[in-house]
C-alpha positions in Angstrom: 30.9 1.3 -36.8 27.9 -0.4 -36.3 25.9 -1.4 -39.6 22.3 0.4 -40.2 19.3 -1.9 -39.3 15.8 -1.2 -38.4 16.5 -2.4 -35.5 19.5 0.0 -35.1 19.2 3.2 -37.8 22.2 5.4 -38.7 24.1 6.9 -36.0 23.9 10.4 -37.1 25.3 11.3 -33.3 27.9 12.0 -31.3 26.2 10.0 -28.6 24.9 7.3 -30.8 27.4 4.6 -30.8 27.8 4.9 -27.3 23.8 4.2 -26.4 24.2 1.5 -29.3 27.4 0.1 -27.7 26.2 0.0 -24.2 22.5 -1.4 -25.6 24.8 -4.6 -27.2 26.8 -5.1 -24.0 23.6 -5.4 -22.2 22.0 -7.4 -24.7 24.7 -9.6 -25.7 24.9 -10.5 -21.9 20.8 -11.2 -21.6 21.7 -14.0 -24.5 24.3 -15.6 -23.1 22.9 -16.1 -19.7 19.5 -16.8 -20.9 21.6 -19.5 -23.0 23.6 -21.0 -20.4 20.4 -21.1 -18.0 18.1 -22.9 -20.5 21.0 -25.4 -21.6 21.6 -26.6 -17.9 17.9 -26.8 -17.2 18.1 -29.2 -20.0 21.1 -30.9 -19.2 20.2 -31.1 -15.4 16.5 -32.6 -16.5 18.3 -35.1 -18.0 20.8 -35.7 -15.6 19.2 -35.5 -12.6 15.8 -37.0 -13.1 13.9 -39.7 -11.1 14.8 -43.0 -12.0 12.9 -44.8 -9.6 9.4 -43.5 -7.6 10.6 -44.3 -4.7 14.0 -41.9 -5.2 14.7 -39.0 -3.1 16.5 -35.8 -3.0 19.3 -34.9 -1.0 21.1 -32.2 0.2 24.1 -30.8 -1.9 25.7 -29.6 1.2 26.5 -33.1 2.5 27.9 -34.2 -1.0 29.7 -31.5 -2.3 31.2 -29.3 1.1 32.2 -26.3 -1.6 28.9 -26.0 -2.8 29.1 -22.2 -0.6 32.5 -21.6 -3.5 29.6 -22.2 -6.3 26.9 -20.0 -4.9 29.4 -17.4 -4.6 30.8 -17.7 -8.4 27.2 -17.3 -9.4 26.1 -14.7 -7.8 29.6 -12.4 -7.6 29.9 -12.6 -11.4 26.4 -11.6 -12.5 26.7 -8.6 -9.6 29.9 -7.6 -11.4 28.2 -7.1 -14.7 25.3 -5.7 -13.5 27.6 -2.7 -11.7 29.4 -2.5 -15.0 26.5 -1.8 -16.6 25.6 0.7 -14.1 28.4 2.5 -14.2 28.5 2.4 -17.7 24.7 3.3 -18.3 25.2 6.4 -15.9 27.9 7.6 -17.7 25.8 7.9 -21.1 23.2 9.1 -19.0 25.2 12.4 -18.0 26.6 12.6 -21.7 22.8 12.9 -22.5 21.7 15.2 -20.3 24.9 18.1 -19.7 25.2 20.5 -22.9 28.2 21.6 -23.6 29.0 25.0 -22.9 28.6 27.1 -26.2 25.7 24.9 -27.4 22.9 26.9 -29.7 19.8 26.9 -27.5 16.6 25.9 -29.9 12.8 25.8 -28.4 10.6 23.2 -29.0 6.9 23.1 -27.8 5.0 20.4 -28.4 1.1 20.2 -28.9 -1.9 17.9 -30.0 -0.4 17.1 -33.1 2.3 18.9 -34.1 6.1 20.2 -33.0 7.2 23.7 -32.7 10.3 24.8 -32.8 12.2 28.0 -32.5 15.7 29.0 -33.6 17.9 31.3 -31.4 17.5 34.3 -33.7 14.0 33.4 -33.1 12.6 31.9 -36.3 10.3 29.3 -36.3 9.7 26.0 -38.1 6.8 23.7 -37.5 7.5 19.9 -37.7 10.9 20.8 -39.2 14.0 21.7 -37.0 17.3 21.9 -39.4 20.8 22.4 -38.0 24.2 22.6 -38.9 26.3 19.8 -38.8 29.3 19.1 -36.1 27.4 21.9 -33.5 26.2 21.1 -30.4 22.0 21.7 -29.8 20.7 22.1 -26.9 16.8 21.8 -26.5 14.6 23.2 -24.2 11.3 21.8 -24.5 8.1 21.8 -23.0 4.4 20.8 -23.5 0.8 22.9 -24.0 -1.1 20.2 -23.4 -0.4 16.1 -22.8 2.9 14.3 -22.3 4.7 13.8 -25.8 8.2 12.4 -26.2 11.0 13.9 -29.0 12.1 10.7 -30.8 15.0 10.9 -33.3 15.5 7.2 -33.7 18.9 8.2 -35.6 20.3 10.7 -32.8 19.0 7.8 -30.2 17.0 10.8 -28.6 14.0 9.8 -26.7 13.0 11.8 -23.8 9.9 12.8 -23.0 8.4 16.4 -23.6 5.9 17.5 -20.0 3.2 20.1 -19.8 4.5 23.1 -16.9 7.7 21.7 -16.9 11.0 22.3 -18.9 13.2 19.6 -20.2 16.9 19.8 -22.0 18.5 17.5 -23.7 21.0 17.8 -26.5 22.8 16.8 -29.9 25.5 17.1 -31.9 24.9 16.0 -35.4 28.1 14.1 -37.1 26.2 13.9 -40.7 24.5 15.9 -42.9 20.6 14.3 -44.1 17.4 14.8 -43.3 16.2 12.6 -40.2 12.8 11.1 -38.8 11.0 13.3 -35.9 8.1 11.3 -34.3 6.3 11.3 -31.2 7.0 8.5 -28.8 4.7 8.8 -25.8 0.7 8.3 -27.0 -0.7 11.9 -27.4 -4.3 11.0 -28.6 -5.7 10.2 -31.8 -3.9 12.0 -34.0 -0.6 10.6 -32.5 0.3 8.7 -35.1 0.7 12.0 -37.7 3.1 13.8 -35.3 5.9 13.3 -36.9 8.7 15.5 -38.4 12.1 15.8 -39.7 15.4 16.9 -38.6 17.3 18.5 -41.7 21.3 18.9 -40.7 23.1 21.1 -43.1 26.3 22.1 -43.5 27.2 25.4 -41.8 27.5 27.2 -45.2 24.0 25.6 -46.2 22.6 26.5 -42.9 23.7 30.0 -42.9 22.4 30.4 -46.4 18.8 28.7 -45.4 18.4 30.6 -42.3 19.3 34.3 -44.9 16.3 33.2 -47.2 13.6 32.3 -44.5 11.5 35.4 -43.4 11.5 36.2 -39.9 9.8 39.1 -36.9 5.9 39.2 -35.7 4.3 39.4 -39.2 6.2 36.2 -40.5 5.1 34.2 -37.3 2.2 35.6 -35.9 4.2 35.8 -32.6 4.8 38.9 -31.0 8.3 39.4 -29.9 9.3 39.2 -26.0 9.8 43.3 -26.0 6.3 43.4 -27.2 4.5 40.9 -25.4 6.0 42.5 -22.3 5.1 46.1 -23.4 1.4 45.2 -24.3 0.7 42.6 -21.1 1.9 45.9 -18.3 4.6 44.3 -17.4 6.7 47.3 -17.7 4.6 48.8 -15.2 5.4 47.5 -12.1 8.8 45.8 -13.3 10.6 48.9 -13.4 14.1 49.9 -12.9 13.8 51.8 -10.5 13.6 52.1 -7.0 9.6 53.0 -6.6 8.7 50.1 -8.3 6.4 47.7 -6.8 7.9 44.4 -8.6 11.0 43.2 -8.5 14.0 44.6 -11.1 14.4 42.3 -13.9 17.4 43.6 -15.4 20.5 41.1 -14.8 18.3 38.8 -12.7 18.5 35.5 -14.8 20.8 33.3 -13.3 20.8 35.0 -9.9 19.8 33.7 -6.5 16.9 35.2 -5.2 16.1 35.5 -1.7 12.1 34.5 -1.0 9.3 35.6 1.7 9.4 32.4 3.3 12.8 32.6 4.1 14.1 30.3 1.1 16.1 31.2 -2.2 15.7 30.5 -5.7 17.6 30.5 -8.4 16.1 32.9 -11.4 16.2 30.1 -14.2 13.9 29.9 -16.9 11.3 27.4 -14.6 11.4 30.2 -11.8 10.7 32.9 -14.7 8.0 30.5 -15.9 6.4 29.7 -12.7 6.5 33.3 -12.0 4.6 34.4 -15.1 1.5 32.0 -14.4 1.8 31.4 -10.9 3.2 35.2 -9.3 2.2 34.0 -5.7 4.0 30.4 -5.1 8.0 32.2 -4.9 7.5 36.2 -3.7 11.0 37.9 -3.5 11.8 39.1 -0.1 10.6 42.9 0.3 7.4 42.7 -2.2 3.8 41.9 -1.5 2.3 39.1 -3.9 0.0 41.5 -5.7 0.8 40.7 -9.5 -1.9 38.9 -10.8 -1.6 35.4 -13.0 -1.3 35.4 -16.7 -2.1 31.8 -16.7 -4.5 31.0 -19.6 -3.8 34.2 -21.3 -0.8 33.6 -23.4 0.5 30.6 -25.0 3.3 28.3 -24.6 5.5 30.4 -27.3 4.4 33.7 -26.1 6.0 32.6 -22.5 9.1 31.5 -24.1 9.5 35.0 -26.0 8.8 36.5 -22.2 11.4 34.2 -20.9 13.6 35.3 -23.5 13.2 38.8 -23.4 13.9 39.0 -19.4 16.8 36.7 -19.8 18.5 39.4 -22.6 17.8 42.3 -20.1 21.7 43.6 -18.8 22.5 44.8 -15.8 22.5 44.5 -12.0 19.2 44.3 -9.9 18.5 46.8 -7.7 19.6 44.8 -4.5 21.0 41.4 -3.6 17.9 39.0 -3.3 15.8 41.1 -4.8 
């Protein structure tokens, strides 16, 4: 266990003492080198300096013949560590970036100043996100406006948060506290107040806090996925059934899609997105790109209830590909 610092905060993680482990190995290494360079710079200044101005240089080669053995030491052992570190480093990496299966799926959006976050029973907190301890989260997270970054300094995340694109990344908290949520990535000029907390709970805790907070439209002045889908048309066209001039949405998340350009797509939640503001740029095969875009008409959240909605809807489409 690693000591708390300010350099190096409470590893309230299951990833933490790994990125703090590799972050020493690479840092213990950039001291002793940087060491051992600087003390022979000295010692060969000393060593090897002019003693006379009419004293010349020579070449190694013709004093020392297994001066090739030395530039080999030098250079093999430095590579080593380096691909150590790589290999190392990549592993994290992919313990970073691959939920588990099973984790609870939380949204966060984040805007000019502030983080929103929704549960998967779909409450909401604003700068706020409490968990249970000892379960895995998994984050999806996107931006409505400029390039933020989620930094939990004790959960070592730090990934940054993009406008029209998703991003997942995931946690499993080992300790119950409450935890600093800031922005990393300059937002504006209110970046500085963008900060948060992360409150881990115990499960019975959790359970309890989640009974007692209020939840549906009225509570969050979000209409639900159903709704927004009902009151946009969308059930108009996307019907199931076979004289309907949009594709069937029912059992299509997750699918491979078959496009009028002769390329697939799988139907993730960036294909459902894109879809929903941008209709034309991935037409399924068989349909003519007559829905119109909803870009600029519904927010960040509303899309993520949409997204949500079409991913519960059961059942088979109509045909492969389509």
């Amino acid at each position: 266990m690693i000591p708390s610092s300010p350099v190096l905060p409470d590893q309230a993680s299951d990833v933490a003492r790994s990125v703090d482990h590799l972050m020493l190995f690479a840092l213990s290494g950039l001291v002793v080198f940087s060491t051992l360079i600087a003390v022979l710079v000295l010692v060969f200044m000393v060593k090897y300096r002019r003693t006379s101005a009419n004293q010349v240089g020579i070449d190694i080669y013709e004093t020392n013949p297994k001066s090739h053995i030395l530039e080999l030491v030098w250079s093999v052992i430095p590579l080593g560590l380096l691909l150590v570190l790589f290999g190392w480093g990549t592993k994290v990496f992919f313990e970073q970036n691959r939920p588990p299966a099973g984790a609870a799926q939380y949204w966060v959006t984040g805007r000019q100043w502030m983080w929103k976050i929704q549960h998967p029973d779909g409450r909401r907190e604003i700068n706020e996100l409490h968990v249970p301890v000892g379960r895995a989260v998994q984050l999806k997270m996107i931006s409505e406006d400029v390039i933020h970054d989620f930094f939990v300094p004790a959960f070592r995340i730090h990934v940054d948060v993009l406008p029209s694109r998703y991003t997942t990344y995931w946690f499993k908290a080992n300790r119950t506290g409450t935890f600093h949520l800031f922005c990393g990535q300059y937002c504006g000029v209110e970046h500085s107040k963008m900060v948060g907390s992360i409150i881990v709970m115990e499960p019975r805790a959790y359970e309890a806090w989640l009974a007692g907070e209020k939840t549906g439209p009225s509570a969050t002045g979000v209409a639900s996925g159903e709704e927004l889908f009902v009151s946009k048309s969308c059930n108009t066209c996307h019907r199931p059934d076979s004289s309907a001039r949009a594709p069937v949405l029912n059992g299509l998340w997750g699918t491979q899609v078959s496009l009028n350009d002769g390329t697939k797509a799988v139907a993730n939640d960036d294909y459902i997105r894109e879809s929903i503001l941008n209709p034309g740029a991935k037409v399924v095969q068989g349909y003519q790109p007559v829905m119109p875009t909803f870009r600029g008409q519904i927010s960040e959240e509303e899309l993520i209830q949409l997204v949500n909605h079409i991913k519960s809807l059961k059942g088979a489409p109509a045909e492969a590909g389509k």
